[in-house]
N, C-alpha and C positions, 0 to 999 in steps of 0.2 A: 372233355377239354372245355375250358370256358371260353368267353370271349378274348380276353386279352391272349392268351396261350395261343388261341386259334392268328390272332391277329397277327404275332410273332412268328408263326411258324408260315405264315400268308406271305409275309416281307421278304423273310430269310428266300423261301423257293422265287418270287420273285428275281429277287436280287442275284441267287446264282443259274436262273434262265433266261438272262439277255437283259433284266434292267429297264434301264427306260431308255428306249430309244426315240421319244416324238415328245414334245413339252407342246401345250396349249397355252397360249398366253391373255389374257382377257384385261382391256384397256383401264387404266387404274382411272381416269376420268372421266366415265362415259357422259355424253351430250341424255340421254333418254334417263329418265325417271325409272325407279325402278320398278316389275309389274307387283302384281298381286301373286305371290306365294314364293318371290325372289328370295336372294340369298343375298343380303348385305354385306362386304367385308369391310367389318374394323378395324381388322390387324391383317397381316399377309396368309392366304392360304394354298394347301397344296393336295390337290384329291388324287388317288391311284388308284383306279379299277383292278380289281383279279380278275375277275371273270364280266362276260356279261358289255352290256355298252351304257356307259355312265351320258346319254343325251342329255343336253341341255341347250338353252337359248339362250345367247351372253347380247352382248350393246356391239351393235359396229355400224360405224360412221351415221346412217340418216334413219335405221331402222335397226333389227337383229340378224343374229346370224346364228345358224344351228352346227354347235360343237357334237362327233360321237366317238368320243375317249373310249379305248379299249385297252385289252393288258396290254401291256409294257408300254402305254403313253402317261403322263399328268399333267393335269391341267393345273395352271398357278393361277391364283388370283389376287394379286396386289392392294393391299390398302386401297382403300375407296371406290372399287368394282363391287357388281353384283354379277350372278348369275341365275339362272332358271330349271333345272334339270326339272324333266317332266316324270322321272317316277315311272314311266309307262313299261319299259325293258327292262327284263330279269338285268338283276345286274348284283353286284358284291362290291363295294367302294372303302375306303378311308378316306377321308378330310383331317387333314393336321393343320392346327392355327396358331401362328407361331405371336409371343409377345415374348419380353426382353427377358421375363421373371421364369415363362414357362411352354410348354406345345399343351395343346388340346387335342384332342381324336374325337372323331364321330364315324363309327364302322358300321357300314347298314350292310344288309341284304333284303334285295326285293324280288321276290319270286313270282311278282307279278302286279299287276295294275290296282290292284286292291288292298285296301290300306291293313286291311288284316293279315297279307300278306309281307309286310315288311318288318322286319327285326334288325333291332339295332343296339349297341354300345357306346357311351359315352366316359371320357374317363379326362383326367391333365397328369402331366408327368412335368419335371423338370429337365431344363437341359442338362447331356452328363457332363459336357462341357463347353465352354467357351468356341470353341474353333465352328460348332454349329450353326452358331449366331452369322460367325466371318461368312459362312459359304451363305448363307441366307442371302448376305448385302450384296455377295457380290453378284447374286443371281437375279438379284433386284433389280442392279444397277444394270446389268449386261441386256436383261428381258427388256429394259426402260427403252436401250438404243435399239435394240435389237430380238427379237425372238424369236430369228429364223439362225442366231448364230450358232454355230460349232459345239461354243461349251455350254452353253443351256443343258443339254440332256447329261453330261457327265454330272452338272452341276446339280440338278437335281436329283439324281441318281444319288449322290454324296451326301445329299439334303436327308435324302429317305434312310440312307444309314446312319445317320445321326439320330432319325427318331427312332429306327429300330434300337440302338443301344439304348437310347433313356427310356422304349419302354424294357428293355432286358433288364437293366437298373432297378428299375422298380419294382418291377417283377418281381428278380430274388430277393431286394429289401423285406418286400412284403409276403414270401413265402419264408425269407429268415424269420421273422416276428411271428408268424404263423408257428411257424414250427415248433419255435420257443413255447407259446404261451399253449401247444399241444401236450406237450414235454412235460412241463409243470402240471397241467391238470390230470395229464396221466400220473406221473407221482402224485398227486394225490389222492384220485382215485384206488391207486393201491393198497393205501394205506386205509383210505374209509369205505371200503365198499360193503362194509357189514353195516354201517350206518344208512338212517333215509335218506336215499340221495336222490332227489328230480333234477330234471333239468335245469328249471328254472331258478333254483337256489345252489347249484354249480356256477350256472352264468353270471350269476347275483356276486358270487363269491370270488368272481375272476376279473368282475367289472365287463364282458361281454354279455352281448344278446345273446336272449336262448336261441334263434335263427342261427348266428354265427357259431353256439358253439357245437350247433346240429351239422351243417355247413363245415366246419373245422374237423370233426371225428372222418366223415364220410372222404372229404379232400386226404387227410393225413396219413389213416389208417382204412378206409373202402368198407368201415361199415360204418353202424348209427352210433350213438350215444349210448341207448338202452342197451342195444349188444351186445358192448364193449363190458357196460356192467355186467350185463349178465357170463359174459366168459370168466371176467375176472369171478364171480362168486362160486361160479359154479366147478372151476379150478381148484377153488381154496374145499369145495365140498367134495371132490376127488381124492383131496388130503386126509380131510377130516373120516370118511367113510374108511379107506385103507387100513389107519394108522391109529383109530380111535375108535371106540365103543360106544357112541353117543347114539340116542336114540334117534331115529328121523325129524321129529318135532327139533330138537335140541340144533343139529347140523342143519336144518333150515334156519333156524334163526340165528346161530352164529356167522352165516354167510348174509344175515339182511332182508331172509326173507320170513315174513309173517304167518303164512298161512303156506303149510306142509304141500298142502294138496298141489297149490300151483306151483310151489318150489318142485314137486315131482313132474311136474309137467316140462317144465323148465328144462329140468334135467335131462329127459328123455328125448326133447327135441334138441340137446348140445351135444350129449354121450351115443343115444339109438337104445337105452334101456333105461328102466328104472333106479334109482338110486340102492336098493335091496340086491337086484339084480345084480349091481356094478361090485354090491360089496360080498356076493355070495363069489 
């Protein structure tokens, strides 16, 4: 499961084991500077722990005050706040930053106080709709008088199913594209797999990185590239042994491969025998 999948599946369970019940509000005009390693907000943001305690040091009134966000609370941070999270507790968080055009995510986990211990996600999504934005302002405006009111926590709660849908939006967009542009390479590979085919003058030939389209076989279909080719040749050499009289030399290289010896090798680790064997 990658990141984004894991982070969708993090929300969804969230959202139907209680939600958000506690919002943290942190002052959109703090008096104090902000420290060395703060977090500046230039657009409104909204963090959710899963697991774990997301601490922090936010500004209040002549000095700071220590936040410790756990599941089912978020903490909002309105245009022109900072805050401080010290990193120091395991923790598993989101940050979504929301602007007019789009949301941002930043999904960490910290499994402990060392920086090699922490893995994280970044990604932007659009909104899937308009009515997002609406609950945004109103949570803005309600937080502004109030952030001990009522609807704050549904509010945000509404907030966080809105970003779930635009990343599920995305999501399938970009597993539809996926799948297409698997689809067509697979047709083609049908068709030429008796030809020299590398990686890298596939990916050339599809406009993708050879990463991506390494990445793309193991995602689509759970194996590699090369394996794929070698099922498809060594199929079409099933045929050819059966139903044809061709010498070994011959049936290796109408399936693509060069040199006998390693096409029997080949063989034997797809079939369990040798290609004589298979046709005796």
């Amino acid at each position: 499961m990658d990141k984004k999948e894991e982070l969708i599946t993090l929300l969804e369970d969230l959202l139907r084991s209680g939600g958000i019940d506690k919002v943290f509000y942190i002052d959109s005009a703090p008096v104090q500077a902000i420290p060395r390693g703060g977090n500046f907000s230039s657009h409104d943001r909204l963090a959710i722990p899963f697991s774990g305690c997301h601490r922090m040091d936010i500004p209040f009134k002549d000095g700071t005050s220590q936040l410790l966000p756990m599941r089912h609370n978020a903490t909002f941070m309105p245009k022109g706040s900072w805050n401080n999270p010290d990193w120091q507790l395991p923790v598993k968080v989101v940050t979504f930053g929301f602007t007019n055009e789009y949301i941002s995510y930043s999904f960490v986990e910290r499994l402990g106080s060392e920086l090699s211990q922490r893995f994280g996600s970044r990604g932007r999504i659009h909104w899937c709709n308009s009515d997002g934005q609406l609950v945004l302002g109103l949570m803005r405006k309600i937080c502004t008088d109030s952030s001990s009111d009522l609807r704050v926590s549904p509010l945000a709660e509404a907030l966080v199913a809105y970003c779930l849908e635009s990343l599920k939006t995305k999501f399938a967009t970009q597993s539809s594209k996926a799948h297409s542009t698997y689809i067509n390479i697979y047709s083609y590979l049908e068709e030429c797999y008796s030809s020299d085919l590398s990686r890298d003058e596939v990916a050339g030939l599809f406009k993708i990185s050879s990463n991506y389209l390494s990445n793309l076989f193991k995602s689509q279909s759970g194996i590699s590239f090369n394996t794929h080719i070698n099922q498809l040749r060594i199929k079409r050499a099933c045929h050819l042994l059966r139903n044809f009289n061709q010498t070994l030399d011959e049936v290796a290289f109408n399936c693509g491969y060069h040199e006998t010896g390693y096409f029997c090798r080949v063989f034997k680790k797809h079939i369990g025998c040798t290609p004589g064997q298979y046709r005796r």
